[in-house]
N, CA, C and O atoms as a CHARMM CRD file, in Angstrom:
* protein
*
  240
    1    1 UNK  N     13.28200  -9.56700   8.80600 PROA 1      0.00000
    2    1 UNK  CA    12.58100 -10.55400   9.62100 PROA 1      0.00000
    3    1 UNK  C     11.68000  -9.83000  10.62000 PROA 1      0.00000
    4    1 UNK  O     12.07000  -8.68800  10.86200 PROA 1      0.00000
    5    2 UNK  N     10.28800 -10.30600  11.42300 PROA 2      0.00000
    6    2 UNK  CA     9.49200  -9.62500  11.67500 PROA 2      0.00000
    7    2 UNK  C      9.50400 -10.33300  12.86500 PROA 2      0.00000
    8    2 UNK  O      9.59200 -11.54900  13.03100 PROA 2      0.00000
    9    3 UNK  N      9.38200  -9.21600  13.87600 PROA 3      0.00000
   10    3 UNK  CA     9.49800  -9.60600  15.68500 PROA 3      0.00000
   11    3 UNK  C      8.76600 -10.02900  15.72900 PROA 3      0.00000
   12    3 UNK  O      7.85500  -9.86600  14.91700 PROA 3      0.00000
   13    4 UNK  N      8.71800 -11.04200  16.96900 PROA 4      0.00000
   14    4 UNK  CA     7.63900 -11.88400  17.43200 PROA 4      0.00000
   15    4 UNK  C      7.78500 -11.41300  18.77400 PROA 4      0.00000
   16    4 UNK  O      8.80300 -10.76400  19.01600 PROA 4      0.00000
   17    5 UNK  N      6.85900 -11.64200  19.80800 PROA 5      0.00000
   18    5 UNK  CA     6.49400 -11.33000  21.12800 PROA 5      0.00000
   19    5 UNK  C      6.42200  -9.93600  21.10600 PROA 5      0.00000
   20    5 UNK  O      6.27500  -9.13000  20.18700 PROA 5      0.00000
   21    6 UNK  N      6.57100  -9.80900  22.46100 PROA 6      0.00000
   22    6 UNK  CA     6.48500  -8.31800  22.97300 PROA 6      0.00000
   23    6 UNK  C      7.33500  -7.25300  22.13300 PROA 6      0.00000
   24    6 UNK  O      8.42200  -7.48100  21.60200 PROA 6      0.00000
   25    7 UNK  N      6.61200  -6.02100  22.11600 PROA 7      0.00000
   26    7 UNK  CA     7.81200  -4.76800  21.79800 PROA 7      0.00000
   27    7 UNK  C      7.42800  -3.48100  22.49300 PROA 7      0.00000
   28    7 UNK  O      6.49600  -3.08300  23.19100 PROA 7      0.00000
   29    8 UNK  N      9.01500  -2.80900  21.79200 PROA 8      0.00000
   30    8 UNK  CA     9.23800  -1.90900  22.85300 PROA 8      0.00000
   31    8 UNK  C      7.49200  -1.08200  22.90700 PROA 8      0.00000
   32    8 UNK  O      6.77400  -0.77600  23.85900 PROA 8      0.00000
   33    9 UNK  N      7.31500  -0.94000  21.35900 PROA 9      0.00000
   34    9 UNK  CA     6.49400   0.48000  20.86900 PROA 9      0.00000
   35    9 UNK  C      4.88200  -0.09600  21.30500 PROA 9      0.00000
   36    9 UNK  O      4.53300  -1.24400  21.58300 PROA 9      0.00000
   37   10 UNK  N      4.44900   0.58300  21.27300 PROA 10     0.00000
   38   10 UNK  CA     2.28800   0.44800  21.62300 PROA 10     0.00000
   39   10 UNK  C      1.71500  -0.13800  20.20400 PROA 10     0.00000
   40   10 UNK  O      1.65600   0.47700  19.14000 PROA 10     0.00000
   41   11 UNK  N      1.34400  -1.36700  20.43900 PROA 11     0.00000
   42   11 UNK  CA     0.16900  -1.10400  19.54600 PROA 11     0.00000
   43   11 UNK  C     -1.21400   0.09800  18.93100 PROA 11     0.00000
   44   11 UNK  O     -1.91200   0.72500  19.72700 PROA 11     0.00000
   45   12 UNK  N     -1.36500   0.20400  17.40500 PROA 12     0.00000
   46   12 UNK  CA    -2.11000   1.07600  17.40700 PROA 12     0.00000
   47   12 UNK  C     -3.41900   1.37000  17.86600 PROA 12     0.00000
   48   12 UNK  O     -4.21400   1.38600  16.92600 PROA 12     0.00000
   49   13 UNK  N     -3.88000   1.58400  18.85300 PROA 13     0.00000
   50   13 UNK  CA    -4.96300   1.56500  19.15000 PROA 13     0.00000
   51   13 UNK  C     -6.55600   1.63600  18.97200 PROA 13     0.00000
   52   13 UNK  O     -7.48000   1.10200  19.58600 PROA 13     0.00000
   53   14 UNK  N     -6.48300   2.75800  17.57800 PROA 14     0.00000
   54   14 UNK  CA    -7.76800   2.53700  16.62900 PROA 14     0.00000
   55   14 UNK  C     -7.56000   1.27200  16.32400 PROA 14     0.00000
   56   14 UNK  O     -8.39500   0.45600  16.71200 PROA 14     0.00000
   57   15 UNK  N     -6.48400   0.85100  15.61500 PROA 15     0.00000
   58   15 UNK  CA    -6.91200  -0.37600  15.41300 PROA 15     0.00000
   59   15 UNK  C     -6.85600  -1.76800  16.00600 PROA 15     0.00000
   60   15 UNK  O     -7.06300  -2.89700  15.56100 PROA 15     0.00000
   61   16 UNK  N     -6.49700  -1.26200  17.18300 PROA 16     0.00000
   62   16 UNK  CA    -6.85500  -2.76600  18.63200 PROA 16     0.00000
   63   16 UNK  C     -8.20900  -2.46100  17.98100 PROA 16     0.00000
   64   16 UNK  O     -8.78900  -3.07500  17.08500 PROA 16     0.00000
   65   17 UNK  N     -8.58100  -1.32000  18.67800 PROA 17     0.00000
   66   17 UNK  CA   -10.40300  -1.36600  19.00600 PROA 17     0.00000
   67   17 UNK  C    -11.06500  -2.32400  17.72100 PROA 17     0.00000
   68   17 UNK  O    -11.81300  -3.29900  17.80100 PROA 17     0.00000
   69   18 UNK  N    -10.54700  -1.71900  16.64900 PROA 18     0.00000
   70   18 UNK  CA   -10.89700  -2.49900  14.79600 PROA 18     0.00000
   71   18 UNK  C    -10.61900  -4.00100  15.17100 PROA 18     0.00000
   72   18 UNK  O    -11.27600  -4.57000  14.29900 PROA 18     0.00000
   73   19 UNK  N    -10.26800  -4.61200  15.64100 PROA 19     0.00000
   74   19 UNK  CA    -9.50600  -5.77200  15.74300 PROA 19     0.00000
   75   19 UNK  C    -10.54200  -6.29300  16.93300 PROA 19     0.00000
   76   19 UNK  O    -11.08100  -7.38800  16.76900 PROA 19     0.00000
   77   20 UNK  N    -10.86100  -5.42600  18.27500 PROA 20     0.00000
   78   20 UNK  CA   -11.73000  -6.35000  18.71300 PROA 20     0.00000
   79   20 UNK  C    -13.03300  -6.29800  18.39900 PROA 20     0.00000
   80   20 UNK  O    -13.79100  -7.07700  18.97700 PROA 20     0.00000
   81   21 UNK  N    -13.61200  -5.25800  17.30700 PROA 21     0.00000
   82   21 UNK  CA   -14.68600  -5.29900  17.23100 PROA 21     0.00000
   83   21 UNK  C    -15.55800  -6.03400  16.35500 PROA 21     0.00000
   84   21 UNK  O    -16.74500  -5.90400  16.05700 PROA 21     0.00000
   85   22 UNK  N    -14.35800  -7.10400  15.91100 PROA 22     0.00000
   86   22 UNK  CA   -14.59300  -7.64400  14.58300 PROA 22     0.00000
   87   22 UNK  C    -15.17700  -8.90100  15.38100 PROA 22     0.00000
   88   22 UNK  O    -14.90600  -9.16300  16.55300 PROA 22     0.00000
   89   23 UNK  N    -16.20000  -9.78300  14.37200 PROA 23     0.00000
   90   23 UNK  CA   -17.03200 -11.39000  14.97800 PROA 23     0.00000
   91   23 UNK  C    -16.26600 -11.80100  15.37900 PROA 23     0.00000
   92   23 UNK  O    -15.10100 -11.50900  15.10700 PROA 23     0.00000
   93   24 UNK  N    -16.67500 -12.74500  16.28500 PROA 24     0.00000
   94   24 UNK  CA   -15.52900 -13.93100  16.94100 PROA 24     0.00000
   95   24 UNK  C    -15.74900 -14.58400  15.72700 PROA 24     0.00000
   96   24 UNK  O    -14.71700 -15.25400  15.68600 PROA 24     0.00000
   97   25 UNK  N    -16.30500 -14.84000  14.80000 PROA 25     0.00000
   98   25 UNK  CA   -15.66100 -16.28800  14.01200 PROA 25     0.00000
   99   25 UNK  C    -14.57600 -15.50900  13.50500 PROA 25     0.00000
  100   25 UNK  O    -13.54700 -16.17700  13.40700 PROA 25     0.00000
  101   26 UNK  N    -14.42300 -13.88300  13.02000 PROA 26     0.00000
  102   26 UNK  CA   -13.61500 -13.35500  12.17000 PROA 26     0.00000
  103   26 UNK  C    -12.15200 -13.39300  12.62000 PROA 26     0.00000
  104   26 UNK  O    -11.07900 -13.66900  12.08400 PROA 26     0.00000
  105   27 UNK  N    -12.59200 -12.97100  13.91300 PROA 27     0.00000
  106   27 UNK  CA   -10.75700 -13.35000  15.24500 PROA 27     0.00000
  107   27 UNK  C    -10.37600 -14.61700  15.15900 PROA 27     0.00000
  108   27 UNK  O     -9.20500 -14.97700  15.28700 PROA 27     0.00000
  109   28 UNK  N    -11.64900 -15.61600  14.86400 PROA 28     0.00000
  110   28 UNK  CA   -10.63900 -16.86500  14.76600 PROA 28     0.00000
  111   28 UNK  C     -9.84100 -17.13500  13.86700 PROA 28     0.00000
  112   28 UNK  O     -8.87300 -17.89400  13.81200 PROA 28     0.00000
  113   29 UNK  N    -10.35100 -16.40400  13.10100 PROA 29     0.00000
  114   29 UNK  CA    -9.32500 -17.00200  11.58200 PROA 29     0.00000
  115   29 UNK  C     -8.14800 -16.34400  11.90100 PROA 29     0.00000
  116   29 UNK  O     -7.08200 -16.95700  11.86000 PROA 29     0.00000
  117   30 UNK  N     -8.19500 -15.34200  12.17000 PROA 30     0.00000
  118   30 UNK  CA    -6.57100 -14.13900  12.34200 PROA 30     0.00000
  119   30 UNK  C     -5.52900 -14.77900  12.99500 PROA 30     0.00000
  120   30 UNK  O     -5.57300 -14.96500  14.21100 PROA 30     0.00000
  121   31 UNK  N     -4.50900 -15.16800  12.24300 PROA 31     0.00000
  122   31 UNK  CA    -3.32700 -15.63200  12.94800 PROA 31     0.00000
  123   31 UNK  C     -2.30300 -14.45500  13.46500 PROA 31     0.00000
  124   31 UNK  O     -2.22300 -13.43100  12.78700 PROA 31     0.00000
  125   32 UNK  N     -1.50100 -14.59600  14.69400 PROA 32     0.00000
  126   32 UNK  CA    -1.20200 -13.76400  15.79400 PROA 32     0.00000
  127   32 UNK  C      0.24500 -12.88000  14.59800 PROA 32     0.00000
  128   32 UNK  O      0.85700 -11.87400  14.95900 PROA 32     0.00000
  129   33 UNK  N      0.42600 -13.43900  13.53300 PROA 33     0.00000
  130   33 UNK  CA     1.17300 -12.89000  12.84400 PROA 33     0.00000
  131   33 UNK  C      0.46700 -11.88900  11.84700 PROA 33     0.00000
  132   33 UNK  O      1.03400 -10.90400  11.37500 PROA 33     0.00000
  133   34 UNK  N     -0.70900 -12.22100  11.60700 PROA 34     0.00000
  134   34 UNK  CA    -1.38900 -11.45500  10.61500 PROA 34     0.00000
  135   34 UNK  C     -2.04200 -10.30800  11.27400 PROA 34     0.00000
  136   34 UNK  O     -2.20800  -9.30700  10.57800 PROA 34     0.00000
  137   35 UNK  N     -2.53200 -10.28100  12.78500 PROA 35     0.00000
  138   35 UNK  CA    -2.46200  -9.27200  13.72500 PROA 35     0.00000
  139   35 UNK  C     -1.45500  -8.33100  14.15300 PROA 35     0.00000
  140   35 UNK  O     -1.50200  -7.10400  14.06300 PROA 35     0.00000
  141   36 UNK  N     -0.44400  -9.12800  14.67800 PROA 36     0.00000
  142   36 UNK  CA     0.82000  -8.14000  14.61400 PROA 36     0.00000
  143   36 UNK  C      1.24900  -6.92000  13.50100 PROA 36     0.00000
  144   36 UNK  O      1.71500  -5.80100  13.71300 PROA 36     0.00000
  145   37 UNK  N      0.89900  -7.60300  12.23500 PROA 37     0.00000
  146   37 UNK  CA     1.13200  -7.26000  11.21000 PROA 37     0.00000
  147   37 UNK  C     -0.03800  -5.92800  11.30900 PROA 37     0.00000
  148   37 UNK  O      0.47500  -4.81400  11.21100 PROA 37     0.00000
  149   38 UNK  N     -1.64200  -5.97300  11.50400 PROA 38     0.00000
  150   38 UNK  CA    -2.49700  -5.19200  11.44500 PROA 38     0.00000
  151   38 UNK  C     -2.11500  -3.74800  12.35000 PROA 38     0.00000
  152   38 UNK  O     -2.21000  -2.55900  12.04700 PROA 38     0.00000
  153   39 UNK  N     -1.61800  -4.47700  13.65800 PROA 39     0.00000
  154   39 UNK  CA    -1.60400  -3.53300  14.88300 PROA 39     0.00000
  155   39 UNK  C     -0.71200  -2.48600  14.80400 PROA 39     0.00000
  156   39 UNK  O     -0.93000  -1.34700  15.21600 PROA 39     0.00000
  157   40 UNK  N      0.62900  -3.00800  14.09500 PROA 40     0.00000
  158   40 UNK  CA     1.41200  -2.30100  14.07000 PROA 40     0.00000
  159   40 UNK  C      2.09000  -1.85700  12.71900 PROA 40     0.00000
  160   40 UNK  O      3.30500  -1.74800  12.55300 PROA 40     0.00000
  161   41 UNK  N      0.94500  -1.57800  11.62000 PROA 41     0.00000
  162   41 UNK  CA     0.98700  -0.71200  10.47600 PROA 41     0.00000
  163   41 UNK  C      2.33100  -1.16800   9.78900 PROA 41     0.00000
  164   41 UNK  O      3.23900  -0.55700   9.22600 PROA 41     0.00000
  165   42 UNK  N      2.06700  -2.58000  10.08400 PROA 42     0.00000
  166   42 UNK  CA     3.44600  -3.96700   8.38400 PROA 42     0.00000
  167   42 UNK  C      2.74400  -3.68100   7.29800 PROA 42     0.00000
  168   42 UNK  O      1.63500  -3.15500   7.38500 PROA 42     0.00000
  169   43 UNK  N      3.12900  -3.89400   6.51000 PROA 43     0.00000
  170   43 UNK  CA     2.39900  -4.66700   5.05100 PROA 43     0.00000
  171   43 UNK  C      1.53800  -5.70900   5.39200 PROA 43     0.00000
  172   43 UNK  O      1.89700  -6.43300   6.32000 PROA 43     0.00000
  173   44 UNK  N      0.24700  -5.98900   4.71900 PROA 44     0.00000
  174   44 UNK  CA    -0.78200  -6.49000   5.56500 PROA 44     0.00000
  175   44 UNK  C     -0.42600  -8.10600   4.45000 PROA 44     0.00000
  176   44 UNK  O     -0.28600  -8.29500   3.24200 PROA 44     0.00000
  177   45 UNK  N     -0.40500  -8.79800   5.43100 PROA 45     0.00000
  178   45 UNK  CA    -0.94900 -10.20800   4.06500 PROA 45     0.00000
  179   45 UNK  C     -2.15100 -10.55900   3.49600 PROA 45     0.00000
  180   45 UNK  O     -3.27600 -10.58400   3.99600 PROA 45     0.00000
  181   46 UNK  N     -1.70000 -10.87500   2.18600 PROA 46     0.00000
  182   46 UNK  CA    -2.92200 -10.90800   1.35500 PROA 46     0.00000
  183   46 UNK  C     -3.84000 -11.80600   2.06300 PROA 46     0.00000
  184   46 UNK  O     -4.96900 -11.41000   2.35500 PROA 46     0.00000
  185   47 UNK  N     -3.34700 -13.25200   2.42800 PROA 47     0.00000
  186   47 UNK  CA    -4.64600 -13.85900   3.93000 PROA 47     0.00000
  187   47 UNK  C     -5.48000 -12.91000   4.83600 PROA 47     0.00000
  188   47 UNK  O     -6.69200 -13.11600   4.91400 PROA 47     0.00000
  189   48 UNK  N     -4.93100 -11.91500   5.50800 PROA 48     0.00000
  190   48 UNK  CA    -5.54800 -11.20700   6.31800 PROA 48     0.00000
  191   48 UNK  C     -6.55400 -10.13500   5.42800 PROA 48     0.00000
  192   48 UNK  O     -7.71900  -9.95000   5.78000 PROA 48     0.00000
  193   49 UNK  N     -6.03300  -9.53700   4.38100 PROA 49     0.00000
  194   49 UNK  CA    -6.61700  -8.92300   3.35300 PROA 49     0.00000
  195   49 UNK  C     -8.15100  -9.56200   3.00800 PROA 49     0.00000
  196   49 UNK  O     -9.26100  -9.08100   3.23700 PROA 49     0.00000
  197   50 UNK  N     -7.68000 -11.12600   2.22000 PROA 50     0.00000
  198   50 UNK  CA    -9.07500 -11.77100   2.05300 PROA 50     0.00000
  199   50 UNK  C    -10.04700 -11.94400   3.21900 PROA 50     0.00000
  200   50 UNK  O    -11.27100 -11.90400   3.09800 PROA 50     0.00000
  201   51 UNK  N     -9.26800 -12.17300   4.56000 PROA 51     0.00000
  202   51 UNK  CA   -10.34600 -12.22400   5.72800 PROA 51     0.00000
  203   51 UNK  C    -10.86900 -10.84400   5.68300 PROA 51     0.00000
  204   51 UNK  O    -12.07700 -10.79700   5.91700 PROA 51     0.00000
  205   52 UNK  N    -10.45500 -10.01300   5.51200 PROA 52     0.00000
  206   52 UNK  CA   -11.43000  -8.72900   6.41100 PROA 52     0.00000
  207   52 UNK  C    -11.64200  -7.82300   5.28000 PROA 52     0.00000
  208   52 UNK  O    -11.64500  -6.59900   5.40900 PROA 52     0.00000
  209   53 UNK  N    -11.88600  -8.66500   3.75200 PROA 53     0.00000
  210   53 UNK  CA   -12.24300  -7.95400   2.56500 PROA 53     0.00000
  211   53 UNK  C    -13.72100  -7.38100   3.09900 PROA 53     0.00000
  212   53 UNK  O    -14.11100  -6.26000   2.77300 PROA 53     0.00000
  213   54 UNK  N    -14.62200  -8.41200   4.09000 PROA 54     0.00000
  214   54 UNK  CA   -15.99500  -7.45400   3.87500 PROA 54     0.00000
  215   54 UNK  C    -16.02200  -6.65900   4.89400 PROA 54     0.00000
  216   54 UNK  O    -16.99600  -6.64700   5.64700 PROA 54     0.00000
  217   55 UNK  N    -15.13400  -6.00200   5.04800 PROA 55     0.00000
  218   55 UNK  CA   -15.21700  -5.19600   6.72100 PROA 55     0.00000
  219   55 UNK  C    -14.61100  -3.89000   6.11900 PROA 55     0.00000
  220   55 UNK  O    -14.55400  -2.81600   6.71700 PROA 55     0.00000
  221   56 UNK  N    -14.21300  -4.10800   4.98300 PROA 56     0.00000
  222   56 UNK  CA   -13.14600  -2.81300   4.79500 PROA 56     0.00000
  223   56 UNK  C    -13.81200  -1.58400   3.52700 PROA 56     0.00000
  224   56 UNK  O    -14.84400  -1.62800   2.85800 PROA 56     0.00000
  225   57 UNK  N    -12.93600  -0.77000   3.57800 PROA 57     0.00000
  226   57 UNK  CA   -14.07700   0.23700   2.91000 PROA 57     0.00000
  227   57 UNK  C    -12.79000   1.38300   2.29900 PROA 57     0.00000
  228   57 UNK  O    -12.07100   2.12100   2.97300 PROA 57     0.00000
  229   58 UNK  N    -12.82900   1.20200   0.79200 PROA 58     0.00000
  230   58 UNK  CA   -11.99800   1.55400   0.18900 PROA 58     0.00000
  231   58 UNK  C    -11.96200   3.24500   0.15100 PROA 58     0.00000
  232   58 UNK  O    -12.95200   3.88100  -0.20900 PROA 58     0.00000
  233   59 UNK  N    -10.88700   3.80000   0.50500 PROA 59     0.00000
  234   59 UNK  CA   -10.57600   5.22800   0.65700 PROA 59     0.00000
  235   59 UNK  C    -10.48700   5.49000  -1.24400 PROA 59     0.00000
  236   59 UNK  O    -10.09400   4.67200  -2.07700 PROA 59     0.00000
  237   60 UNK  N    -11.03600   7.00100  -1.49500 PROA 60     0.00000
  238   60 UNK  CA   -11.34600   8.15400  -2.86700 PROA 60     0.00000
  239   60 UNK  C    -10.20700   8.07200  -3.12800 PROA 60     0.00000
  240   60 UNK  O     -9.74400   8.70100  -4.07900 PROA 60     0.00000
């Protein structure tokens, strides 16, 4: 089961910055679970996946 609210550990910070640098329409879609999930290096959901398919840039 996956914490909700606060924790002990830091969010990752490259990817806060990734996260705020993205459009506001793009933040709107992001639900605070599919963020959590980003910030702190979960398994990403395939929802969040399809949102930020055109932002992303496939590693060799």
């Amino acid at each position: 089961m996956q914490q909700v609210g606060p924790r002990k550990e830091k969010p990752d910070p490259e990817r806060m910055a990734i996260l705020r640098a993205l459009p506001v329409e793009v933040k709107q879609q992001i639900t605070g679970e599919e963020a959590q999930a980003f910030l702190y290096k979960e398994a990403l959901p395939d929802s969040l996946l399809e949102k930020l398919k055109g932002y992303m840039v496939e590693d060799d």
